[in-house]
N, C-alpha and C positions, 0 to 999 in steps of 0.2 A: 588556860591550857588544860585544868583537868574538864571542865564542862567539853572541850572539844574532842579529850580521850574517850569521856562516856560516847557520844554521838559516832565514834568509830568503832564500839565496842557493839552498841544497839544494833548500828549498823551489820556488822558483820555474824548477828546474832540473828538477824531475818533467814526465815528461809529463801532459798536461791534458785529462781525457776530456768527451767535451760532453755537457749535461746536455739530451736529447731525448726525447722520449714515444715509447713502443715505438706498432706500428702496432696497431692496432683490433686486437683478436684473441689478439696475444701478450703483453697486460698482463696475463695471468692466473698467478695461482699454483698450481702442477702439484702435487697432492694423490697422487696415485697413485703404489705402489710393490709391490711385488713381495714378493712373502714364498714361501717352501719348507720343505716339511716336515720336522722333524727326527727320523727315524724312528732307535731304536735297532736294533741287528740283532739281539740276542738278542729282544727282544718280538717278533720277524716269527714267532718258531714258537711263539708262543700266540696261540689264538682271539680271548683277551679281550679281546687289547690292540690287535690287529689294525683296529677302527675305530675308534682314536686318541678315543671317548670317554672321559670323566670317571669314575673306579672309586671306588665305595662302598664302604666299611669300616661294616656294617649295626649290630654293634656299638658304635662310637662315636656314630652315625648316632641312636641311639636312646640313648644316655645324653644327646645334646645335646636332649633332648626335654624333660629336667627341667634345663635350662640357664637359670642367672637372670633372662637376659638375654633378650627377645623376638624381638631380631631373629637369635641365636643359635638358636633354637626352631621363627622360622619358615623358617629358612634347612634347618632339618633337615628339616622337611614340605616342602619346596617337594623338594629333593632327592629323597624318599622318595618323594613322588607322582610324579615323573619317570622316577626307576627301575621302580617296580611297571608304569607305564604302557609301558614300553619291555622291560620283561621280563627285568633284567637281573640279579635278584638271585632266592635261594633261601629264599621267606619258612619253611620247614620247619624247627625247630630257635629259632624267632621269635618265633611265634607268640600267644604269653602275654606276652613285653614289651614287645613291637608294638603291639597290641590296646589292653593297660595304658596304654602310654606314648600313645598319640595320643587313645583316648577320655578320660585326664587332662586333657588340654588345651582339651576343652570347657567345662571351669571356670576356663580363661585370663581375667586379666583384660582381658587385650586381645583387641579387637575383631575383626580380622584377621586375628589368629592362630588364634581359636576359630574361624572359616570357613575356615581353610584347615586345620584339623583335618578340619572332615567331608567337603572335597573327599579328603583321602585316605582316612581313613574310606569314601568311596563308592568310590575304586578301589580297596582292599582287599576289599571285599564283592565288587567286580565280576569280580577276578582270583579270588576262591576260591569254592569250592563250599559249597552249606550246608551238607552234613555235616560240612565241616570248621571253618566258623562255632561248630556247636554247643556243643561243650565250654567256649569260651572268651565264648559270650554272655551267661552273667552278669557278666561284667565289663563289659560294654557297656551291658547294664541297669543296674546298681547307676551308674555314671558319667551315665547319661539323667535315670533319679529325680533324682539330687543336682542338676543342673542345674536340671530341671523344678523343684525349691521353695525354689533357691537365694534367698538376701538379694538379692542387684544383680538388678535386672529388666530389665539386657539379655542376663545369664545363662539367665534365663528365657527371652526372645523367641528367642534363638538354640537352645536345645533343643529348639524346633519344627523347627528347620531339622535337626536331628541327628536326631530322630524320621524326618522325612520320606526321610534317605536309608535309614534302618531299613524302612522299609515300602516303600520302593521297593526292594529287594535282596532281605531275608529277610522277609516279613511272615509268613510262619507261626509265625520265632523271637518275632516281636515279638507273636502268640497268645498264645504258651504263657505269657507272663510281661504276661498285658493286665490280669487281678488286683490287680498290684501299679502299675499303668504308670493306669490310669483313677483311683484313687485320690488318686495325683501330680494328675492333671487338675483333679478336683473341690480339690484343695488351691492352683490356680491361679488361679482366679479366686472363690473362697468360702471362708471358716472357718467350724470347726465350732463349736456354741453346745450345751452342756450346759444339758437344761430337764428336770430331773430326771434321770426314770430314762431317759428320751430323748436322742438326739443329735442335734439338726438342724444345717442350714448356711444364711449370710449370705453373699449377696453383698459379694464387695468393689470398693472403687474404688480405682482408680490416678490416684493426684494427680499432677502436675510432669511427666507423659511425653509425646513427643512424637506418638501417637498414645492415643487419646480409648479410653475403656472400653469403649464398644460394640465398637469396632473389635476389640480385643484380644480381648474376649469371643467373640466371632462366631470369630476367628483358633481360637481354642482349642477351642472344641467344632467346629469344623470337622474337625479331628482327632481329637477323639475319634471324630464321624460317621464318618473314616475307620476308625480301628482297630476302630468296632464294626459296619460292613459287612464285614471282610477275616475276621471273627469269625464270621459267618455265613456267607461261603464256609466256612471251614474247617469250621465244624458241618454244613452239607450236603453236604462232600466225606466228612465219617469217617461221616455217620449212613446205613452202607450197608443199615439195614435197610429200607428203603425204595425197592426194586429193580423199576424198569418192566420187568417180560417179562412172557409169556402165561401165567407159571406163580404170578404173583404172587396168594397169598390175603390179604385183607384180612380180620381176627377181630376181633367186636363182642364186651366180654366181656358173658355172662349169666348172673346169680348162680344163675338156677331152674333150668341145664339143663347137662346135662355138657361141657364143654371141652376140647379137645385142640390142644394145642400141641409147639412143636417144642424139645427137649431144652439145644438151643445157639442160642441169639440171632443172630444173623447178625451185629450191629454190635459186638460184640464180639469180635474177630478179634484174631489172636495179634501182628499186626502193629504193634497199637498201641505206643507207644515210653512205657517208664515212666523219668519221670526222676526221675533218682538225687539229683539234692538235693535235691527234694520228700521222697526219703526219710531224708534227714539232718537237714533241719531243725528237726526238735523238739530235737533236742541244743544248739539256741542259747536253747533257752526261746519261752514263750507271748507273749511281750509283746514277743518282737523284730519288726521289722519285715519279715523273712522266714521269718514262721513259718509255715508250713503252711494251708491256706485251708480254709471250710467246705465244702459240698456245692453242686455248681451249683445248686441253687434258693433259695440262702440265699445267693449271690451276686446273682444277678439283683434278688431283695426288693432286697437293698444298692442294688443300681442305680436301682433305680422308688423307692424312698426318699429318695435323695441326689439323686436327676435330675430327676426330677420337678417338685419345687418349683423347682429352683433355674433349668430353661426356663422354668417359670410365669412366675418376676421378670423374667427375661431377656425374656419378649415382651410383657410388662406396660410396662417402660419406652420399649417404643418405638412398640408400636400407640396407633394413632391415639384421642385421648382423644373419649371419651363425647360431649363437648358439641358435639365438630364429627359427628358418627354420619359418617365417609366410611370407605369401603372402598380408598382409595387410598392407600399406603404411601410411605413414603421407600425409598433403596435401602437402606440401614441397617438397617429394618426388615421388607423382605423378604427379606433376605439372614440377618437372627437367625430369621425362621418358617421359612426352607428349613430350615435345619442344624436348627433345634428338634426341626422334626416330623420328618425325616428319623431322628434319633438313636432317637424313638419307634415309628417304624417298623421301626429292628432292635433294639428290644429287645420288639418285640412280634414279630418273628419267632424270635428266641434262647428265650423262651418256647416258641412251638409246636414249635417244632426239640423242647427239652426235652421238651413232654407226649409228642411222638410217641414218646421210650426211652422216658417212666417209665408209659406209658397211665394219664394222670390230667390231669384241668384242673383242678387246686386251686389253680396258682399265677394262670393267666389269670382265674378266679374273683376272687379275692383283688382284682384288679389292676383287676377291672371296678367293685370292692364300693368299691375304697377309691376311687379317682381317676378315675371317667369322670364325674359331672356338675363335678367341680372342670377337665376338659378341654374340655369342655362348654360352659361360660361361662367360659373363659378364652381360648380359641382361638376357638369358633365365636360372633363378633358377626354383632348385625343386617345388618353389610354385607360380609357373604359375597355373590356370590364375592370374592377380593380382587384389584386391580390395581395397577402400579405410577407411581409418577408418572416418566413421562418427557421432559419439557415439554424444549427444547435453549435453554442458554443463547444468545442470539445474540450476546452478546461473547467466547464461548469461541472455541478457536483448532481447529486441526483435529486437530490432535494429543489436545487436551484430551478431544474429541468423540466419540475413534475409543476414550479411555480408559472413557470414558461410555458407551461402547456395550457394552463389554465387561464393566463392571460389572452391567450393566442385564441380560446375557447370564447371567454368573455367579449373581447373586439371582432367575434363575427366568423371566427375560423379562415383557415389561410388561405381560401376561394374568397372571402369575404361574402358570402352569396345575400346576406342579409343586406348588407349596404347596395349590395349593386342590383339587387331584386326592389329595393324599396325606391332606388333612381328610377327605375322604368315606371312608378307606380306614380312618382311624385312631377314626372316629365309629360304623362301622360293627362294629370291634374292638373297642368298648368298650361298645357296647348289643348285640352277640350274644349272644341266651337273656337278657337282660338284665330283671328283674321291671318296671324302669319304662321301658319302651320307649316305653309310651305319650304318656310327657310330652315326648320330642322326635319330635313329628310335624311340627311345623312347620320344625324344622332338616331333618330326613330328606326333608323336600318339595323344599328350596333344593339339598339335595345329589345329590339324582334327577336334578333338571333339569338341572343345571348337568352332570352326566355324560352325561346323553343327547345333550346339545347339544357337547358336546365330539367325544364318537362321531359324531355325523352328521355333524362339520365338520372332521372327521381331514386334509381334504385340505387344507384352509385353516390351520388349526395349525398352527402350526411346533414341534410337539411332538418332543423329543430320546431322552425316554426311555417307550417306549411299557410298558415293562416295568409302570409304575408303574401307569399307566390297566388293563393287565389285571389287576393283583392287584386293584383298586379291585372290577374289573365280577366279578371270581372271589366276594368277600365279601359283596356286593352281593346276585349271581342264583343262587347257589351253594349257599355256605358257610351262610350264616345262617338257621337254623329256620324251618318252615314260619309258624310263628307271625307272626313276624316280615315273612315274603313274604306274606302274608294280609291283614298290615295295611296293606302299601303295593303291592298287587297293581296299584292305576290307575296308579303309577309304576314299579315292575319291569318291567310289560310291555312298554310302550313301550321301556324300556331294554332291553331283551332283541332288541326290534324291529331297532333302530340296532344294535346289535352283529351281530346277522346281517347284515343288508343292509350293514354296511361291511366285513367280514366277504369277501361274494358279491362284491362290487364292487372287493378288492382293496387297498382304502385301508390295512391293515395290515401292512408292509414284513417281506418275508419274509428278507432279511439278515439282522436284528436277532433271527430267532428267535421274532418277534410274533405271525406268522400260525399258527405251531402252538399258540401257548399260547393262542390265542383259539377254533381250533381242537377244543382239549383241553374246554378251557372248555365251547363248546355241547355236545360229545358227550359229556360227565360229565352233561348238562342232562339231554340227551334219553336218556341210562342210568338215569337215577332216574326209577323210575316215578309215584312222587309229586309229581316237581318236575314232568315230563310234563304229569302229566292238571292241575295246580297250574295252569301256564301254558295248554295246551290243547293238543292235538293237532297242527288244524290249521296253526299257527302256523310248524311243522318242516320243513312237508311241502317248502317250497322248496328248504331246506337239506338235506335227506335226498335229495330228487333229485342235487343237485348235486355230494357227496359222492363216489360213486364216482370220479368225473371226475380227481379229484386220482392215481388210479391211473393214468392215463396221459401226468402227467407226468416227467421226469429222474429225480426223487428223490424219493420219500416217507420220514417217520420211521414208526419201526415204534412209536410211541407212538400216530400216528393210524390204522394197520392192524388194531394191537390194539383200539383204539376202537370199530372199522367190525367187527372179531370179536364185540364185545360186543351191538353191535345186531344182528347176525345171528344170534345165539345166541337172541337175543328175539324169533325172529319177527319184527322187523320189519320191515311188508310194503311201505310205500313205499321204503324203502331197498332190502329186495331188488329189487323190478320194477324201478329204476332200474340194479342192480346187473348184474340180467341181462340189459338191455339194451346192458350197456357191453361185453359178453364178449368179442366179436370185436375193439373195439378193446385189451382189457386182454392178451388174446393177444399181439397184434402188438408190444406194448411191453414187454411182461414180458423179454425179454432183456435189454435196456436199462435197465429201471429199479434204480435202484439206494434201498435200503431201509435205511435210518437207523438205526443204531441195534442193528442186528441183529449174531448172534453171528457169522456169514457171509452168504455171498451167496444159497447155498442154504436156507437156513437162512429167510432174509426171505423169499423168492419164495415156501416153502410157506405162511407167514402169507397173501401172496395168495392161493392159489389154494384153501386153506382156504375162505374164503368162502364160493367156489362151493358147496360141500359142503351152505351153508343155503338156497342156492336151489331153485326147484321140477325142477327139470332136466327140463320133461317137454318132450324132445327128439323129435322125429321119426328114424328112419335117415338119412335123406338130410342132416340139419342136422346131425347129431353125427358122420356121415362128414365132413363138409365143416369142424366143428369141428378132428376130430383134421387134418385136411389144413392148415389154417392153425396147427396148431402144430408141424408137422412143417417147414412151410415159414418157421414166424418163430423157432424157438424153438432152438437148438443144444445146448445140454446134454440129453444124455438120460437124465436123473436127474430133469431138472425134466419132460421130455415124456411118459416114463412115470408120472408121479405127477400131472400135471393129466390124464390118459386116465384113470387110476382116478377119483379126486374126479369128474371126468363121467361114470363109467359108473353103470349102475341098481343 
């Protein structure tokens, strides 16, 4: 008792602080503090250490790649991708277990990890050069295949994403190995069916996933679209025997009369690159899956084999069935007939690429014999042309709306004009020289019209890729035998009409490169003297006036110089008189203009002034005085001034 009376007494012997609210303002708790750097002095005389960043040990860095643990793995990619990106390590000495170890991880089963594999993935391709890629991108292939036909089907969906950074960094590595890489594709969404001594393939469907098989479908030959466009640049970049200059001979062969050609091919050049495990591969045997491939035209059969039928199904399940006959699409369905026809589009140009080395059309033959009426009635219904339905929910939101539009963008826009521009191009490829032409006159009618009317309304179009409509109007007014322009001459001509007059008037945007190729287009017309008198004379005469004109603007290509060479070469008398009348203004701008294409600048200018040469030059003294005077006065080199005073003299 008294020990507990002191402790009341202590107590109340304390001083007593009073319990009051601080004022407005200082009832906060003060978070802020001060920190300083702890620099050692010996790292002040190295570089490395000098911006007190985080140092990579690249070594360990890549063994935690095959670390059990996920977030041990992605901790290593997150690191790796930080340093390549800041530039802090020396991947030389790496490079094979770098490569190894991250495109492993593509086959991670986790979902985040495999995506943050191909972000580093993409900044490894983007920090290196592809000659240094090369050596080590079979490991990158062989890692994509496995992916591409693995068991889990989100292994799959994600090895498009791994594909994509492939072809967006190296896509000519991702060429040389497309053999083994389209294979994968067709094993993506079909299996193959043994029916005898044959092999076909079956569509398949994807039960339980969270996007629908169309979907998936369309995802994956989108892809291939791309690899086999990027495959057709590359065949037009190596096929240099096919060289626009003025020295260019083009040889018809003929069996009754002697031939002479040149001892070394042009497209065979020493630069081509032989790779070396194509030359090893027979040492793993015929049946491995890196054996050795056949001959490209026993590639492409494989292709028009295997691809063929299995677009057929693919646009079978989603066009519009028979009983309703409408030509209006879902977006679903226009977006599976873009990629379809597109895919056909470059395997019918990887053909003619082909006949151009081998001078022979036995494979395009084949290709007409076996599958253009099954093209025929599978693609081209009663209700060509086709459009798409774009009707706007009015309970969607705006977000919803703006995704809606973009879709609607992506599948070809609500004319569809890509799909239904690219049928006339693809129908016209498969009846050229074709014995029963005659049985689709009434599809060739619908696809006349429909291109004419596209031509006359270029301005109202909102057409993205003009590229497509000239190769259309090239196989159309061009390409395909007199036969064939004979049968449908009341619809060529009109079509021939509209591509001038849009032509004259501009509507073909010369950014895109359009306006020369349509350009090219009429002046190959009016070089063939049977396509000429076919169509008519008169019909030119507007275009041939208007022709030189293009001389006096900035830039011409010397692909349409050459052209204007060629009708000068033939007499051609309305193009000359138009020609000679331009003289005085083609003077005044010949300094200035600048000539496409050509091997110098000197070099073009004589392709101009060449021309004159086919003119009548029957000058007066006082006009060919007054000539040389205006090119003394517009013209500064005198390389060019002496050599248009010859070309004008008698």
């Amino acid at each position: 008792m008294v020990s507990h009376k002191k402790k009341l007494r202590s107590e109340k012997a304390k001083v007593k602080l009073k319990a009051t609210k601080l004022p407005k303002g200082l009832n906060v708790t003060k978070t802020e503090f001060k920190v300083r750097k702890i620099t050692i002095r010996e790292q002040l005389t190295e570089s490395q250490y000098a911006d007190g960043e985080r140092q990579l040990n690249l070594k360990e860095t890549i063994s935690r790649l095959k670390h059990h643990s996920s977030n041990m793995r992605a901790d290593a990619l997150r690191n790796l991708r930080e340093a390549i990106v800041a530039g802090r390590i020396n991947l030389t000495g790496y490079m094979n277990s770098l490569l190894q170890g991250v495109s492993a991880i593509s086959l991670d089963i986790d979902r985040d990890t495999r995506r943050d594999s191909f972000k580093v993935l993409k900044c490894l391709l983007s920090a290196l050069k592809t000659d240094e890629v090369v050596p080590f991108f079979h490991i990158i292939s062989s890692y994509l295949r496995c992916a591409m036909t693995h068991i889990q089907p989100a292994i799959q969906e994600d090895s498009l994403l791994m594909l994509d950074v492939l072809m967006e960094h190296v896509p000519q590595l991702v060429v040389t190995h497309s053999v083994k890489i389209i294979r994968n594709f067709l094993e993506m969404i079909s299996r193959a069916r043994k029916e005898g001594d044959h092999t076909s393939r079956t569509l398949t469907v994807r039960l339980g996933e969270k996007q629908t098989t169309i979907k998936w479908r369309t995802k994956v030959l989108e892809r291939l679209r791309q690899m086999l466009a990027t495959l057709v640049e590359y065949k037009r970049a190596n096929n240099s025997g096919k060289i626009v200059n003025s020295f260019t001979k083009n040889v018809t062969f003929n069996p009754t009369a002697p031939q002479h050609y040149n001892i070394k091919r042009q497209f065979l050049s020493s630069a081509n690159k032989v790779d070396l495990l194509a030359v090893l591969r027979p040492s793993l045997g015929h049946k491995s899956a890196d054996a050795i491939e056949g001959n490209e035209e026993e590639r492409l059969r494989e292709y028009v084999v295997h691809l063929l039928p299995l677009l057929v199904e693919s646009w079978i399940e989603v066009r519009p069935q028979e009983q309703q006959m409408s030509a209006t699409l879902t977006s679903e369905a226009a977006q599976t007939l873009k990629v379809a026809l597109e895919i056909l589009q470059n395997i019918w140009i990887l053909i003619e690429l082909h006949e151009e080395t081998e001078s022979n059309q036995q494979l395009s033959a084949w290709f007409q014999q076996q599958y253009a009426e099954v093209f025929a009635d599978s693609f081209l219904s009663d209700g060509f042309p086709y459009q798409q339905n774009c009707e706007k929910d009015p309970d969607a939101s705006k977000k919803s709306y703006k995704k809606h539009l973009k879709l609607l963008s992506l599948s070809g826009g609500e004319l569809c004009l890509e799909q239904n521009i690219c049928m006339a191009y693809l129908m016209c490829q498969f009846y050229k020289s074709h014995s029963a032409i005659h049985t689709q006159t009434e599809r060739f009618t619908a696809l006349f019209k429909y291109l004419e009317e596209v031509v006359s309304n270029l301005s109202a179009h909102p057409l993205q890729n003009h590229h497509a409509l000239i190769r259309a109007l090239r196989i159309s007014l061009f390409e395909n035998d007199i036969k064939f322009l004979q049968l449908h001459k009341d619809l060529t001509l009109p079509l021939l009409n509209s591509t001038m007059e849009a032509f004259l008037q501009n509507n073909f945007p010369a950014k895109t490169n359009s306006e020369t190729e349509v350009l090219t287009l009429i002046c190959d017309i009016v070089q063939t003297t049977q396509l000429r008198q076919h169509y008519g004379e008169h019909i030119f005469e507007r275009f041939l006036e208007y022709l030189p004109q293009l001389l006096l603007k900035p830039y011409v290509q010397v692909s349409t110089v050459i052209a204007m060479s060629t009708l000068a070469k033939q007499k051609n008398s309305t193009f000359l008189r138009a020609l000679e009348s331009k003289i005085s203004a083609v003077i005044e701008n010949l300094q200035k203009i600048q000539v496409a294409g050509a091997p110098n600048a000197f070099e073009g200018k004589k392709h101009i002034i060449n021309l004159f040469y086919w003119t009548e030059r029957n000058f007066s003294p006082e006009q060919r005085e007054l000539l040389h005077q205006n090119i003394d006065k517009h013209i500064t080199d005198k390389r060019i001034v002496n050599y248009f005073k010859y070309i004008l003299s008698d």
